[in-house]
C-alpha positions as CSV (number, residue, x, y, z in Angstrom):
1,X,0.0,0.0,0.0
2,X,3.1,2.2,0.7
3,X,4.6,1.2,-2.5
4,X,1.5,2.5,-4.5
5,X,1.1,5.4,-2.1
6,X,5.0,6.9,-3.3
7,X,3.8,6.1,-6.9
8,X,0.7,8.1,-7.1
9,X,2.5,10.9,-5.7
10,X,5.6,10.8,-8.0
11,X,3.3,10.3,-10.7
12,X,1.4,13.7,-9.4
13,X,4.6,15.5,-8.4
14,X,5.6,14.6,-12.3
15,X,2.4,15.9,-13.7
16,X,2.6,19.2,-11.4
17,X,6.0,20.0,-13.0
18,X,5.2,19.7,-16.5
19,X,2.2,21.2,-16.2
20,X,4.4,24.5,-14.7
21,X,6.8,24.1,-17.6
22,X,4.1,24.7,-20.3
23,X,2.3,26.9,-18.1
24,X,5.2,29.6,-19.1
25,X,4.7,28.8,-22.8
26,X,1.9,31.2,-24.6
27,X,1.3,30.5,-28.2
28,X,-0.6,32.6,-30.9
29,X,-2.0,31.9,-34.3
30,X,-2.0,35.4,-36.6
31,X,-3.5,35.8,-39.9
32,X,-2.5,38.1,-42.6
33,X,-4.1,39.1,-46.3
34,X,-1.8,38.4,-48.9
35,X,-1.5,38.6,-52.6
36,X,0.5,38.2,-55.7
37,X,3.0,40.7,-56.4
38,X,5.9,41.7,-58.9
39,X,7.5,38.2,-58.6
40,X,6.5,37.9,-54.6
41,X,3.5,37.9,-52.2
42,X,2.8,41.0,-50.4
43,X,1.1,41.3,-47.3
44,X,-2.0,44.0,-47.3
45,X,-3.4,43.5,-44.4
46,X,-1.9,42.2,-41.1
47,X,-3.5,40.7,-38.1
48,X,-7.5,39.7,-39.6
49,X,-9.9,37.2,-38.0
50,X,-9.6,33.8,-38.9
51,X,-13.3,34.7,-40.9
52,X,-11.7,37.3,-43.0
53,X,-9.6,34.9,-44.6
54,X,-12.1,33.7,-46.4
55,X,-12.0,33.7,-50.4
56,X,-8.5,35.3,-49.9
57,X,-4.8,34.4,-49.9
58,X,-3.5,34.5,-46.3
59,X,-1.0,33.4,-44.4
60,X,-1.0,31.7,-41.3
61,X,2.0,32.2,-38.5
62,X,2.7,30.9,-35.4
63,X,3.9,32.2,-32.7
64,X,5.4,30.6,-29.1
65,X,6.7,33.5,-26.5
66,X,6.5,36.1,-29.1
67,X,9.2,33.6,-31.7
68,X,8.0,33.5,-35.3
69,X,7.8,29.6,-35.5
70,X,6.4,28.5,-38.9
71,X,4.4,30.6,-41.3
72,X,1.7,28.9,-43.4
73,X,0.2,30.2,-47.3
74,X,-3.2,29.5,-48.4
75,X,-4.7,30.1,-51.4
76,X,-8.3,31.4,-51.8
77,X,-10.0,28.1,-51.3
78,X,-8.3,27.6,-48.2
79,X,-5.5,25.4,-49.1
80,X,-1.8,25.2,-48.6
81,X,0.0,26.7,-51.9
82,X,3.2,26.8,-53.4
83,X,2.0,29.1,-56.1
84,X,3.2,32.3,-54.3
85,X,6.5,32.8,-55.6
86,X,7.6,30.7,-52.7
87,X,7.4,27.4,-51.2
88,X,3.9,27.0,-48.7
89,X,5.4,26.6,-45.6
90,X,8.5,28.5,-43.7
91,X,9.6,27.6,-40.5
92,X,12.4,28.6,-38.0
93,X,14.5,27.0,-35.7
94,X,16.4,29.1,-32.8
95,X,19.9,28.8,-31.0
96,X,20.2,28.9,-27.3
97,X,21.0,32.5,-27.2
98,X,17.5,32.7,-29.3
99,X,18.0,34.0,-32.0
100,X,17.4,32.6,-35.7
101,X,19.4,29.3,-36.0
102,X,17.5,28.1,-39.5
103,X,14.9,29.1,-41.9
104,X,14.1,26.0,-43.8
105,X,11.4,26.2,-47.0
106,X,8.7,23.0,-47.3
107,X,6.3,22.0,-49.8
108,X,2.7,22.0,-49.4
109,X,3.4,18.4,-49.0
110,X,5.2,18.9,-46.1
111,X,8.5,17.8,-47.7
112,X,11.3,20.3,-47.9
113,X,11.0,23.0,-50.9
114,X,13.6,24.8,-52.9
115,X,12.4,28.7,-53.2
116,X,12.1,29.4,-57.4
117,X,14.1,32.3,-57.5
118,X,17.9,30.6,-56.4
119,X,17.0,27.0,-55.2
120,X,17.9,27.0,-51.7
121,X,15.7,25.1,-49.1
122,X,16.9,26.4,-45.7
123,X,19.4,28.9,-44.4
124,X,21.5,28.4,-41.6
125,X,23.1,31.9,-39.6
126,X,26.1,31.8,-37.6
127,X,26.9,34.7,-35.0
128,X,29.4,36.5,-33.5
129,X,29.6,37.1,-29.2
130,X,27.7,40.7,-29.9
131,X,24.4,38.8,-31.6
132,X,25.5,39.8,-35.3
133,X,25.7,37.4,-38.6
134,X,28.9,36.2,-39.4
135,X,27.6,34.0,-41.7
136,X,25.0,32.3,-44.1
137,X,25.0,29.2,-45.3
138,X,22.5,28.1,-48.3
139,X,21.3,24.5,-48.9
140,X,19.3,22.8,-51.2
141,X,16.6,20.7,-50.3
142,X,18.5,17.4,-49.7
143,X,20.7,19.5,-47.2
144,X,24.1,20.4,-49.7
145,X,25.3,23.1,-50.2
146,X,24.3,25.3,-53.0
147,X,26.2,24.8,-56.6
148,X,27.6,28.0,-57.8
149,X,26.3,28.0,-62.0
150,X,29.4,27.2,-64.4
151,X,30.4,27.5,-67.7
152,X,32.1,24.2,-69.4
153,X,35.1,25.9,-69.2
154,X,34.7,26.6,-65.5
155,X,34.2,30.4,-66.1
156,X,31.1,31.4,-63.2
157,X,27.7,31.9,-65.8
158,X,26.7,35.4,-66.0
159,X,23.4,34.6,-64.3
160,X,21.1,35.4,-60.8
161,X,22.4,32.8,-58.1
162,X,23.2,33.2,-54.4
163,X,26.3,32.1,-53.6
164,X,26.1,28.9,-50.6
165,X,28.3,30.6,-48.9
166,X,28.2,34.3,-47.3
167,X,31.0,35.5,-44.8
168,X,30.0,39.0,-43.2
169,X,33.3,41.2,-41.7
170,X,32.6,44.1,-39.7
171,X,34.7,47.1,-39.4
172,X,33.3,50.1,-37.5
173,X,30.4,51.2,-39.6
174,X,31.9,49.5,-42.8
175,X,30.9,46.0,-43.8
176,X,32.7,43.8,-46.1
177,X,31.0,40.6,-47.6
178,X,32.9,37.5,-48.9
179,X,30.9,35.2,-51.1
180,X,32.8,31.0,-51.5
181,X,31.7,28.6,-53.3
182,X,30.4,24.7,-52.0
183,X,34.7,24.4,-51.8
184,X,34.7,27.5,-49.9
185,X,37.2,29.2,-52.8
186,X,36.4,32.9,-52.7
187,X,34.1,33.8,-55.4
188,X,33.9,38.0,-54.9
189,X,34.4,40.3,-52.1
190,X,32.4,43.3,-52.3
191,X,31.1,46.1,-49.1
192,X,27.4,45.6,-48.1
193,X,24.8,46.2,-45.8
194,X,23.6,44.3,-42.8
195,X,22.4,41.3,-43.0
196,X,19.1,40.2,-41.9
197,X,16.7,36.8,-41.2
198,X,13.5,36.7,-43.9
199,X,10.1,37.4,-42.1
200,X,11.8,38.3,-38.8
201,X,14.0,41.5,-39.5
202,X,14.1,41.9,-43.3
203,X,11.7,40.8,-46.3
204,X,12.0,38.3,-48.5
């Protein structure tokens, strides 16, 4: 009797704690308007009623403790679309320190997506000890890096890409960016602006 006395209240001591663990969490569903636009979806109204949506394109997003955790499009009959210039479902994983650790691109199937314009499927950010980006790193959607488009020859195609690999050197209020290749051979070094996470700090 004892025995099943200490279980019950383990089991109730158990149930206490994680009920105080999610207790902390809060969690909120927005919905925006969107629509087609100039090669991407804008948003034209923020923060609607779930009624509103209604014979619209919207977007869904999801929040936990104020952290943008996945972001949802819809067409106007209500269903998950990749026909927005961009694949149907975004979602974000942070670092300890929490900020943006991955924003990775899936289909409406749920499968991971490559975004139509320069074929990556997730970015991963690497920081410095002040909280800036020292680095972006582009994959596709089985998880390699990014292949940086070549002429026969080897000559780099005079085309729109993204190169998989971005370096970011700061120095005082100038910014220099290094672009590499999958090999990590330096492609271009340019100066630049601060770089910023999609649908957190910067558009898309």
């Amino acid at each position: 009797m004892k025995f099943i006395n200490v279980v019950l209240i383990m089991i109730t001591v158990f149930l206490s704690s994680c009920g105080t663990q999610k207790k902390g969490t809060e969690m909120k569903t927005v919905y925006n308007l969107i629509k087609p636009s100039a090669g991407i979806y804008e948003v034209y109204k923020k923060n609607v009623k779930e009624q509103e949506t209604a014979g619209n394109y919207f977007e869904k997003n999801f929040y936990e403790n104020d952290k943008l955790l996945k972001i949802e499009r819809y067409d106007k009959n209500g269903n998950l679309t990749d026909e927005l210039f961009i694949p149907a479902i975004t979602k974000f994983e942070y670092d300890n320190s929490g900020k943006v650790k991955y924003v990775k691109y899936f289909g409406k199937n749920g499968r991971p997506a490559e975004t139509p314009k320069f074929g990556y499927s997730s970015i991963e950010y690497i920081y410095d000890g002040k909280g800036r980006v020292i680095i972006e790193i582009y994959r596709d959607k089985n998880f390699n890096l990014l292949s940086v488009p070549r002429t026969e020859s080897g000559e780099i195609k005079n085309k729109n890409f993204i190169s998989p690999v971005l370096a970011y050197i700061y120095n005082g209020k100038d910014l220099t960016i290094k672009a590499f290749d999958k090999n990590f051979n330096l492609i271009k070094e340019t100066k630049g602006k601060k770089p910023c996470v999609p649908f957190i700090d910067c558009g898309e």
